[in-house]
SEMI-827143 format. One record per residue (C-alpha): x, y, z; residue number from 0. Coordinates in nm, 3 decimals, always signed. Example, Ala and Ser with C-alpha at 12.3 -4.5 7.8 and 13.67 -1.06 7.14 Angstrom:
2
         u         v         w    nr
    +1.230    -0.450    +0.780     0
    +1.367    -0.106    +0.714     1
END
This chain:
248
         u         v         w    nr
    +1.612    +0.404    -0.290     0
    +1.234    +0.501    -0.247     1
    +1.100    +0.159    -0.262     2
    +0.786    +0.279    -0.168     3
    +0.756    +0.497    -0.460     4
    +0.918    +0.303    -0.680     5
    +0.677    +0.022    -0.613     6
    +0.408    +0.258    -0.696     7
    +0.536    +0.371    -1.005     8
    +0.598    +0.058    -1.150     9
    +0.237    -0.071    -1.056    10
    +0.058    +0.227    -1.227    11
    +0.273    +0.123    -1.554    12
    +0.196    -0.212    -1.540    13
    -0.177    -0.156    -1.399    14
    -0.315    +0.085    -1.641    15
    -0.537    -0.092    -1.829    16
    -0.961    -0.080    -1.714    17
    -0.994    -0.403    -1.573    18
    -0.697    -0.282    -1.310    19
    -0.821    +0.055    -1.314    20
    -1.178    -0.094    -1.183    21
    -1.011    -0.337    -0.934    22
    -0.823    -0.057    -0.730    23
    -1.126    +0.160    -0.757    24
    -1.371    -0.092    -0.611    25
    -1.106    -0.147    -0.317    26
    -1.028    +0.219    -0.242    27
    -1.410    +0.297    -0.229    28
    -1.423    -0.025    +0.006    29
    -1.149    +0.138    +0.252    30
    -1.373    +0.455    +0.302    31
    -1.698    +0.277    +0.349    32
    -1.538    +0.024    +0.614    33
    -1.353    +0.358    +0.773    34
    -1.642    +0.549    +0.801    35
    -1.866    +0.283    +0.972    36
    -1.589    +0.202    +1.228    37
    -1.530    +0.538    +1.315    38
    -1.745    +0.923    +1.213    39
    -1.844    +1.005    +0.847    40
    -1.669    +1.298    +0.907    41
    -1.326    +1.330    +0.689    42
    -1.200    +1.591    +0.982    43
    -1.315    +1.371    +1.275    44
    -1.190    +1.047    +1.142    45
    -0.823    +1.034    +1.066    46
    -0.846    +0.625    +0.869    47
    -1.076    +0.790    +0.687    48
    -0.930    +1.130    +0.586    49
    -0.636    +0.930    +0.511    50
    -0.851    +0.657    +0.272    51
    -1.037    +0.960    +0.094    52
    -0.659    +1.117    +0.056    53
    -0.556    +0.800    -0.156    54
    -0.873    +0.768    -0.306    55
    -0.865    +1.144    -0.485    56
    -0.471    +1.087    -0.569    57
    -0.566    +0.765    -0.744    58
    -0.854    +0.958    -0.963    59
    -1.133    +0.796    -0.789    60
    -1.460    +1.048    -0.884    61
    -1.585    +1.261    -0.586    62
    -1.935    +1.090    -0.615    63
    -1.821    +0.761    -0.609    64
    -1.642    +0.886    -0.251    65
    -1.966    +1.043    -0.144    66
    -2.137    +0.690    -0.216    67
    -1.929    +0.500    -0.033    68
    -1.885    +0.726    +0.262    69
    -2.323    +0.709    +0.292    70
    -2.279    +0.353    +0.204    71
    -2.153    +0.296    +0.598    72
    -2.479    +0.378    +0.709    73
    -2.632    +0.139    +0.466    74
    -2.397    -0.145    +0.409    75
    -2.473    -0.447    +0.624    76
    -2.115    -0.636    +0.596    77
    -1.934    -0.714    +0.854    78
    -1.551    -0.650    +0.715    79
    -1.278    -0.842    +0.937    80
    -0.941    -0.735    +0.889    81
    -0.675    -1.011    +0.796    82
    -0.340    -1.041    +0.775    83
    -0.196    -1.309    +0.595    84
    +0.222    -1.407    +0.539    85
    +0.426    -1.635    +0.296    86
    +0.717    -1.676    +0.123    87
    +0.860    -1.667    -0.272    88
    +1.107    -1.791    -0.452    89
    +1.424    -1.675    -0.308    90
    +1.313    -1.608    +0.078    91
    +1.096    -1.321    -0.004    92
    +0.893    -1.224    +0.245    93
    +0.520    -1.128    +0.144    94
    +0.265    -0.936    +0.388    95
    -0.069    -0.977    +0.277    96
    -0.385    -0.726    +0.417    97
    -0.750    -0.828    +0.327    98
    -1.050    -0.643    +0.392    99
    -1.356    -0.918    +0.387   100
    -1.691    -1.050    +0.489   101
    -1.590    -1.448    +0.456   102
    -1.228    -1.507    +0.603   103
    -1.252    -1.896    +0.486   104
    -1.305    -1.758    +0.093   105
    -1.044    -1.544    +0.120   106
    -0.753    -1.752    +0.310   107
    -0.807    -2.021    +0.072   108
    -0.778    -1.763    -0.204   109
    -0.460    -1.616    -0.086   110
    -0.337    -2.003    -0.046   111
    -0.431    -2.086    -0.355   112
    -0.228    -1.793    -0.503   113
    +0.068    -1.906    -0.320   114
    +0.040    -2.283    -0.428   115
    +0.008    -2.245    -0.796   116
    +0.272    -2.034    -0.763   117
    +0.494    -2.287    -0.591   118
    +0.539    -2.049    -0.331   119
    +0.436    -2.137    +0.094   120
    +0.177    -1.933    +0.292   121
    +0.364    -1.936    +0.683   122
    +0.227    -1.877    +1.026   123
    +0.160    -1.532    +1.180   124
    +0.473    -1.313    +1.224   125
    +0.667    -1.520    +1.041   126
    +0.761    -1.314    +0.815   127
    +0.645    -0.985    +0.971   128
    +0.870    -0.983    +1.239   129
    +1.121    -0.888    +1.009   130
    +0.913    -0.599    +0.900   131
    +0.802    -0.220    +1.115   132
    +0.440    -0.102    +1.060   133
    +0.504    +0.243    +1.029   134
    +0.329    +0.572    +0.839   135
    +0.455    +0.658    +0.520   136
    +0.373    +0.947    +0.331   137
    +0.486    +1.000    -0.054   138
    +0.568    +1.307    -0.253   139
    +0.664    +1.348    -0.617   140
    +1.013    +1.466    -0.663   141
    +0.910    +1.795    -0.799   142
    +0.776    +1.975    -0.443   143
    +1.094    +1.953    -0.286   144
    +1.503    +1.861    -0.342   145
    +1.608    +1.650    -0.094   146
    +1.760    +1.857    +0.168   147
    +1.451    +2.097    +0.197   148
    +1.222    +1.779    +0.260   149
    +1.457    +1.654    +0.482   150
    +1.433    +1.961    +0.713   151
    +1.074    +1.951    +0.656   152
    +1.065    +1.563    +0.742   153
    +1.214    +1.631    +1.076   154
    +1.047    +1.970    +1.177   155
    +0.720    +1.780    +1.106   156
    +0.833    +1.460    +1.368   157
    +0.869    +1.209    +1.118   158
    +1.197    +0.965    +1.134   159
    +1.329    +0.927    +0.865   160
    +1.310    +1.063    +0.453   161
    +1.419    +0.797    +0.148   162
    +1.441    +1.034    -0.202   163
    +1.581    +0.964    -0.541   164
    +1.394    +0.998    -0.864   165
    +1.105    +0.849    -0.795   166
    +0.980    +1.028    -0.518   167
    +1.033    +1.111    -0.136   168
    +0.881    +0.864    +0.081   169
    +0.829    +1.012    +0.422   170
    +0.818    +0.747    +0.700   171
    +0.677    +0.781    +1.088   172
    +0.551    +0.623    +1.411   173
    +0.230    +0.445    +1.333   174
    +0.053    +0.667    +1.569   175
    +0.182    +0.998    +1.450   176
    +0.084    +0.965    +1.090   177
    -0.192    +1.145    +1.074   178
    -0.041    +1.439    +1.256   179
    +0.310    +1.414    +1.028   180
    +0.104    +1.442    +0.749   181
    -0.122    +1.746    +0.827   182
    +0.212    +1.921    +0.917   183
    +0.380    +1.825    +0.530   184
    +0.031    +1.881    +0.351   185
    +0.071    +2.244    +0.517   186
    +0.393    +2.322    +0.323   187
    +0.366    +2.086    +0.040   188
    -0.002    +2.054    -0.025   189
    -0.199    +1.690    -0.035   190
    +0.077    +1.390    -0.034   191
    +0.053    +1.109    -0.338   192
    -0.009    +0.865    -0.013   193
    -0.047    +0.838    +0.320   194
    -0.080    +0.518    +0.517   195
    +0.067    +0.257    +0.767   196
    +0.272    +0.013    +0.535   197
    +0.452    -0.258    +0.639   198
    +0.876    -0.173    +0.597   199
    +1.087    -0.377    +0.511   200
    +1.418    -0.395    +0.713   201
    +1.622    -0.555    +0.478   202
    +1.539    -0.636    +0.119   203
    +1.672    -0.908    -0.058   204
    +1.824    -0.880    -0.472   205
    +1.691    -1.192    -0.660   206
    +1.811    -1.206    -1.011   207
    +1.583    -1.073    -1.339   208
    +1.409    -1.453    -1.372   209
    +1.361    -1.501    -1.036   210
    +1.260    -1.183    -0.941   211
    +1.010    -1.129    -1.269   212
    +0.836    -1.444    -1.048   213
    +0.795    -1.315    -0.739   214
    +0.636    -0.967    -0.899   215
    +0.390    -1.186    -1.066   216
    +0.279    -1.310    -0.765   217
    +0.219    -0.996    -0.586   218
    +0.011    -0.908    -0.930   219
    -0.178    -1.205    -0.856   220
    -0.249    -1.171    -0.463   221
    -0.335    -0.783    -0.548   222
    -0.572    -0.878    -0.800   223
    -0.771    -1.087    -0.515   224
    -1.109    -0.878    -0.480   225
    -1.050    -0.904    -0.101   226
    -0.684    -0.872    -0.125   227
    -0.636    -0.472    +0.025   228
    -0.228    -0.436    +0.021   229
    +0.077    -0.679    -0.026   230
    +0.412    -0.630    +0.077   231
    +0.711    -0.783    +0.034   232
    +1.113    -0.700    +0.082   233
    +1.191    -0.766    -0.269   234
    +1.466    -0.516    -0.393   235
    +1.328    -0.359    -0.715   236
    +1.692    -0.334    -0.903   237
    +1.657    -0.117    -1.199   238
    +1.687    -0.409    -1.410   239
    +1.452    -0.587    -1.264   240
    +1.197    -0.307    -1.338   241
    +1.316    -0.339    -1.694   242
    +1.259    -0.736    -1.668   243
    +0.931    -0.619    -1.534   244
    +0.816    -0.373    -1.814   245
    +0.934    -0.562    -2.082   246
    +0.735    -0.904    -2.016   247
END
């Protein structure tokens, strides 16, 4: 299974109306501001960047709102810290989340308050990431590639490891060879859907439809968290829990 993909797909369904549409826009123009001012303007010099402006023009974000918010770093007097927050849902799920932010106390008692209404527990750090790899992953559609070709690709390029079905081939790497992975796919298959340093599961656990439909909601909720960057969580999405999903 691609979960990586299939989590994307499943989250453009279910996140296509404006007011989601806005939310991810606001954060992916975030990610390239904060990118450039810790590092160069430059897209070439700066690989977090080239890597945020990547995601940002596969997600439709307009090319002058990722000129603004490249000249923003210049301009933009925040101070973002980077936070990493982890809990737990119904059924043991583990849940990563990453927050980009300029007041850690608003945004930890967000992200708690998420996870109490929810019934769910926020836990110390690395307790639930240790059962988790940071690692690059890089998506394609299905359509550049079958599976065998990527897979020679995959490993020619120095990636580890290539999950495809239906959805997608999700391309996964050493955190510090992502950038170089990816130039060497985006040679042969042109720009990726994605490429970043995600947080992989190593096992995933099956909840049934109910309990499962609960734990998604929550991730809605902690992603629609203005500071709230990524979540991820090792929640097996079975095909009828995407159905559960798409039908509520």
């Amino acid at each position: 299974m691609a979960g990586h993909s299939k989590w994307a797909n499943i989250q453009h369904r279910k996140g296509a109306q404006d007011k989601k549409r806005s939310k991810l826009f606001s954060k992916l123009a975030k990610e390239i501001t904060v990118a450039a001012k810790m590092g160069s303007p430059d897209v070439d010099m700066n690989p977090r960047l080239r890597l945020a402006v990547n995601t940002a023009k596969q997600n439709s974000l307009p090319k002058d709102v990722i000129t603004r918010a490249i000249k923003k770093s210049d301009t933009d007097v925040a101070n973002y810290d980077e936070m990493r927050y982890e809990g737990f849902a119904a059924g043991g799920v583990g849940i990563i989340v990453e927050a980009l932010t300029d007041n850690k106390n608003r945004t930890a008692s967000s992200v708690r308050s998420i996870f109490t209404k929810a019934g769910c527990s926020m836990g110390a750090d690395g307790s639930v990431s240790f059962g988790f790899d940071k690692v690059g992953c890089i998506s394609y559609g299905a359509d550049v590639a079958d599976e065998d070709a990527m897979m020679e690709a995959v490993l020619e390029s120095g990636a580890d490891d290539c999950e495809s079905s239906d959805d997608g081939h999700d391309i996964y790497c050493d955190s510090s060879e992502l950038h170089a992975v990816a130039k060497a796919l985006e040679a042969q298959f042109g720009e990726p859907k994605s490429a970043n340093l995600i947080w992989k599961p190593q096992v995933m656990i099956d909840l049934d439809d109910e309990t499962g439909v609960k734990v998604y909601n929550l991730i809605s909720n902690l992603e629609d968290d203005d500071d709230v960057q990524e979540v991820y969580s090792n929640l097996e999405l079975s095909d009828s829990l995407m159905q559960a999903i798409a039908e509520e």
